[in-house]
C-alpha positions as CSV (number, residue, x, y, z in Angstrom):
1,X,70.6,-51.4,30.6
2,X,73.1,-54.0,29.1
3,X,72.3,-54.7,25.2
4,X,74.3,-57.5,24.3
5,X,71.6,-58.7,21.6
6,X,70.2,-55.3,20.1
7,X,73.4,-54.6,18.6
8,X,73.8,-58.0,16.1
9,X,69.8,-57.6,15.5
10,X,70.7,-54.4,14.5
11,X,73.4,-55.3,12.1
12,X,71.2,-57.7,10.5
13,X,68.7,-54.9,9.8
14,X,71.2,-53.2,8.4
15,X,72.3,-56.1,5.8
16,X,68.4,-56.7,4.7
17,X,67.9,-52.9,4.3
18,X,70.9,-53.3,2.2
19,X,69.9,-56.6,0.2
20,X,66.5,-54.4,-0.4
21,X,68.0,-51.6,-1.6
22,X,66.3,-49.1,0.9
23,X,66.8,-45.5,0.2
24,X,66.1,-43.5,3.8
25,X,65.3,-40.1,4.4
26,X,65.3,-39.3,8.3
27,X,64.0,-36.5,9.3
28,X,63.7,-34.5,12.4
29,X,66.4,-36.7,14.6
30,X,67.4,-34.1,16.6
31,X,63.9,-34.1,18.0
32,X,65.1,-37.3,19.8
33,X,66.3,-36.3,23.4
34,X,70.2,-37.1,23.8
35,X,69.2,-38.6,27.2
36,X,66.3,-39.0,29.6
37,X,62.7,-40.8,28.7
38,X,60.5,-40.2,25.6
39,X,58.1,-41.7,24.1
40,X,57.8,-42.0,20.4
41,X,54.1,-42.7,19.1
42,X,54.2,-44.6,15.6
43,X,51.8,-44.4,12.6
44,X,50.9,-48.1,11.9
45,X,50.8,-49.5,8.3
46,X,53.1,-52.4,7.7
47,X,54.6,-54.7,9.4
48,X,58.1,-53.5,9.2
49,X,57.4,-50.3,11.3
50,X,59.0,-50.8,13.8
51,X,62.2,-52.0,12.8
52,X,62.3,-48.9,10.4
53,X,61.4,-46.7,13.5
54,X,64.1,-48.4,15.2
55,X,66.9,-47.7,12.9
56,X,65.8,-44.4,12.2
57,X,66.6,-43.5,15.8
58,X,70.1,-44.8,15.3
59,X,72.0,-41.5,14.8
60,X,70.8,-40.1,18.0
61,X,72.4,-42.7,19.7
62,X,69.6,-44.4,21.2
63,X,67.8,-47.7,20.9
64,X,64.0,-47.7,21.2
65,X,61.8,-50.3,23.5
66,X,58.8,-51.2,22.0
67,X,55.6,-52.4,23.1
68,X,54.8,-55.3,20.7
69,X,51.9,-58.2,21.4
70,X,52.5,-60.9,23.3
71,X,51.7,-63.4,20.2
72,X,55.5,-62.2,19.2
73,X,57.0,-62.8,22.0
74,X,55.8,-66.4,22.2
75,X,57.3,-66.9,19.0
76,X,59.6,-69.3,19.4
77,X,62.9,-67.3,17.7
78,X,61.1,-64.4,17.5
79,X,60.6,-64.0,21.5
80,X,64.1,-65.0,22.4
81,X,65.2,-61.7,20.9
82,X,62.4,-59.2,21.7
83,X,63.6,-59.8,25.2
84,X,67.3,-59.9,24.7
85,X,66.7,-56.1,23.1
86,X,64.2,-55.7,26.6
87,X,61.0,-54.6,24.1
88,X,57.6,-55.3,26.5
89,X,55.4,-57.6,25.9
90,X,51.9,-56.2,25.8
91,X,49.4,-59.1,26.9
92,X,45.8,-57.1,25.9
93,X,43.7,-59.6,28.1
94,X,46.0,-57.8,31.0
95,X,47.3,-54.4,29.7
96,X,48.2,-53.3,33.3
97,X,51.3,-55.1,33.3
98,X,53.1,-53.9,30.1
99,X,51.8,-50.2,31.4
100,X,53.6,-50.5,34.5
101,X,56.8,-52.0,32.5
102,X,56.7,-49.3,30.4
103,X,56.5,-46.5,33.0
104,X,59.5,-48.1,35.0
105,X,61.4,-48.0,31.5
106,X,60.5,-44.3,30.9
107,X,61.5,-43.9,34.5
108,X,64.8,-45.1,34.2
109,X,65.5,-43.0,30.9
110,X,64.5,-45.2,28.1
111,X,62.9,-44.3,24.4
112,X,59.8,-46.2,24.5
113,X,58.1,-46.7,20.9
114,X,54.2,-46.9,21.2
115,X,51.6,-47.6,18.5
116,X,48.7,-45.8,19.8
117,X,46.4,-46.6,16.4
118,X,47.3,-50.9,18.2
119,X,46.5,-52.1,14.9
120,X,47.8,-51.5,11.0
121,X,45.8,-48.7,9.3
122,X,45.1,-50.6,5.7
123,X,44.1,-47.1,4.4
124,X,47.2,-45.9,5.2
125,X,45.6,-42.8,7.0
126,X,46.2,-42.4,10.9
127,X,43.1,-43.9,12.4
128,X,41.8,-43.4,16.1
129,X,44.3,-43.2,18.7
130,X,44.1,-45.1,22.1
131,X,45.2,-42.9,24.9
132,X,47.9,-45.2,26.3
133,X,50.7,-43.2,25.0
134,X,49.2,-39.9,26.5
135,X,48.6,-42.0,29.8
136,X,52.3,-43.0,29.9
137,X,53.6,-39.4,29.0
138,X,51.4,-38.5,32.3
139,X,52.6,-40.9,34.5
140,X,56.2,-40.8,33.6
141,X,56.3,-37.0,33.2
142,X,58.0,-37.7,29.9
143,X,57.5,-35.9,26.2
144,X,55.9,-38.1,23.0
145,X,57.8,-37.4,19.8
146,X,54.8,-37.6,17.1
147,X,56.5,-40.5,14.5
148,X,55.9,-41.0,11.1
149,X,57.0,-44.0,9.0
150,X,56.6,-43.9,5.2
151,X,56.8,-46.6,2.2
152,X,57.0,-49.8,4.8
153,X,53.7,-50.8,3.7
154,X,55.2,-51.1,-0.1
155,X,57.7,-54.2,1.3
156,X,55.1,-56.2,4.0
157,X,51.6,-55.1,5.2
158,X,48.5,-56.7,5.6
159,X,46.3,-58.4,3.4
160,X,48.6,-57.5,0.8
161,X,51.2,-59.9,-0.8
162,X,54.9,-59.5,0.8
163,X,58.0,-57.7,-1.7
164,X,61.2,-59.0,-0.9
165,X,62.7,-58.2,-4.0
166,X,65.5,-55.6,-4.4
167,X,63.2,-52.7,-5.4
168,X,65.3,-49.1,-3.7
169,X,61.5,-48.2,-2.4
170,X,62.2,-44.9,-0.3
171,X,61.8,-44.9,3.2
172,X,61.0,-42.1,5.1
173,X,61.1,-41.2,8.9
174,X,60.1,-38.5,10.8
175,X,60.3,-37.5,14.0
176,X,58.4,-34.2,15.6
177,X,58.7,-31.7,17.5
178,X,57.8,-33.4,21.2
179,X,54.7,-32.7,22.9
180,X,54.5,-32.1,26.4
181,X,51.4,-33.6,28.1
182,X,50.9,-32.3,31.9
183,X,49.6,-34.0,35.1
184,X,46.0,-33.4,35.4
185,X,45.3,-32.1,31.2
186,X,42.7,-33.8,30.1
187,X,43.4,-37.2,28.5
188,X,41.3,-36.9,25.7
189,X,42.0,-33.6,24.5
190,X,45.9,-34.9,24.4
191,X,45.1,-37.9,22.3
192,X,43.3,-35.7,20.0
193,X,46.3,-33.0,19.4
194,X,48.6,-35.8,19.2
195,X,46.7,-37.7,16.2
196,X,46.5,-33.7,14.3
197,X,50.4,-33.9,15.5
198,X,51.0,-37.0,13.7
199,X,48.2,-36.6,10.5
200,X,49.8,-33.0,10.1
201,X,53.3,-34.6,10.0
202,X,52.4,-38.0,7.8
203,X,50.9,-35.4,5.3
204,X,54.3,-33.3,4.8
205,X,55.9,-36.6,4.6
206,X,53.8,-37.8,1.7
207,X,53.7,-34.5,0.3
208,X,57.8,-34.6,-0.2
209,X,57.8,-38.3,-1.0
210,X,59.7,-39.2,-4.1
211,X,57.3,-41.3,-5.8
212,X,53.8,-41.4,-8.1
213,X,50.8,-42.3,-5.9
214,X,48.7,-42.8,-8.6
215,X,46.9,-46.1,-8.8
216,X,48.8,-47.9,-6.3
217,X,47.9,-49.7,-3.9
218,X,50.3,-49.0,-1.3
219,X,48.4,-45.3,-1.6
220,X,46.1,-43.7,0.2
221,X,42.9,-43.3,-1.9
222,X,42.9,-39.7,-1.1
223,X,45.9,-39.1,-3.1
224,X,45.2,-41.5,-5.7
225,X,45.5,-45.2,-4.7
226,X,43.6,-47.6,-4.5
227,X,43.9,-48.4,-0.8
228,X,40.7,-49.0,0.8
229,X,39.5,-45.7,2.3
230,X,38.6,-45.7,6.1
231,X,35.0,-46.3,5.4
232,X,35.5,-49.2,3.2
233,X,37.6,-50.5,6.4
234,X,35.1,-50.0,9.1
235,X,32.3,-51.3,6.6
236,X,34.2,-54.2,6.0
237,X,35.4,-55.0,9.7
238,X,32.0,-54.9,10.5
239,X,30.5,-57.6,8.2
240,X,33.6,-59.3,9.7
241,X,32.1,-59.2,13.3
242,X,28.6,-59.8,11.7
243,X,29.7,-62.8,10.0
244,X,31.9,-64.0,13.7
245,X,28.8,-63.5,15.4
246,X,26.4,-65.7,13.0
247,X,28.8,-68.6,12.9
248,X,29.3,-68.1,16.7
249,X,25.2,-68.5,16.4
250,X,25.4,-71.6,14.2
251,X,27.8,-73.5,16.5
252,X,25.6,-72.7,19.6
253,X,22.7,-74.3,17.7
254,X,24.1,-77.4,17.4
């Protein structure tokens, strides 16, 4: 596959990781397969993920294809570039097609980055997994490299206010042993000992992290933030969809 665009995105990473002062700590690279298909499922709590996910996959030589909503690639300079680097478009009213774009990439030898939680965890804790990373793995008789990304949410996440400024935040990444998912397992059962994959590797990652968790808020509760916890997520998610659903009420009364 020719990259003529990848590389001068990738050099521009480079310069704002730079201007930011980013100090990395990659682990486990040589999880990444030299050649042939992989999938690498991502933890999901900033905005930044997968251009940290990206880069950390560098060394190995490789570049990563990521599935990324369809709302980006509509961008007007945004989308220009997603498919100058071929990422695929995920459309969620009609997740067939990215599926089947995805399987052909795996086919033909490609790293593939998934984020199975599909949204940013604001707890910072891996949530549920959807099963469309186990799914591909099946279908493309390819191994999933369990990924962890640390410290993105301290630069951009959601419902938090962004930090450009030149902090040197550390920034860790780390890449799994892979996990082989066979024809015919059962689907379930492989999500579920992928997100213990990827909880068990997020919590060595915090465990070496450099910094003081303690009352911030780009830290889990459970070690001392003051993130929401998971609860206070759902809980407030669903007053969300209560309050969507009166005002969707209202507007049919009138």
């Amino acid at each position: 596959m020719r990259d003529l665009v990848y590389p001068p995105v990738v050099a521009v990473l480079k310069t704002l990781w730079r201007y930011l002062g980013l100090k990395f700590n990659f682990i486990g690279i040589e999880n990444i397969p030299q050649k042939g298909g992989a999938i690498l499922a991502i933890n999901h709590i900033g905005y930044l993920d997968f251009a940290l996910a990206g880069t950390a996959a560098l060394p190995s030589k490789r570049y990563v294809r990521f599935m990324a909503k369809k709302e980006i690639f509509d961008h007007k300079l945004a989308g220009p570039l997603m498919r100058g680097m071929h990422h695929i478009c995920v459309d969620r009213s009609n997740g067939s097609s990215s599926f089947v774009a995805a399987l052909r990439y795996l086919r033909a030898g490609e790293i593939v980055g998934i984020f199975p939680e599909a949204t940013i965890s604001r707890s910072f804790e891996i949530k549920e997994l959807k099963t469309g990373a186990v799914r591909l793995a099946m279908g493309s008789n390819t191994p999933i490299i369990p990924t962890v990304v640390w410290g993105s949410q301290r630069i951009f996440t959601k419902k938090v206010k962004a930090n450009w400024k030149r902090n040197k935040f550390p920034i860790s990444v780390a890449f799994g042993r892979p996990l082989i998912v066979e024809k015919g397992q059962d689907v379930d059962a492989a999500e579920l000992e992928l997100r213990r994959l990827m909880k068990e590797l997020l919590a060595k990652v915090q465990s070496e992290y450099p910094d003081s968790y303690e009352g911030q808020r780009w830290a889990p509760a459970r070690l001392g933030g003051t993130a929401p916890t998971p609860e206070q997520v759902e809980i407030e998610w669903a007053e969300h969809l209560q309050e969507l659903s009166e005002k969707s009420r209202n507007e049919e009364k009138k």
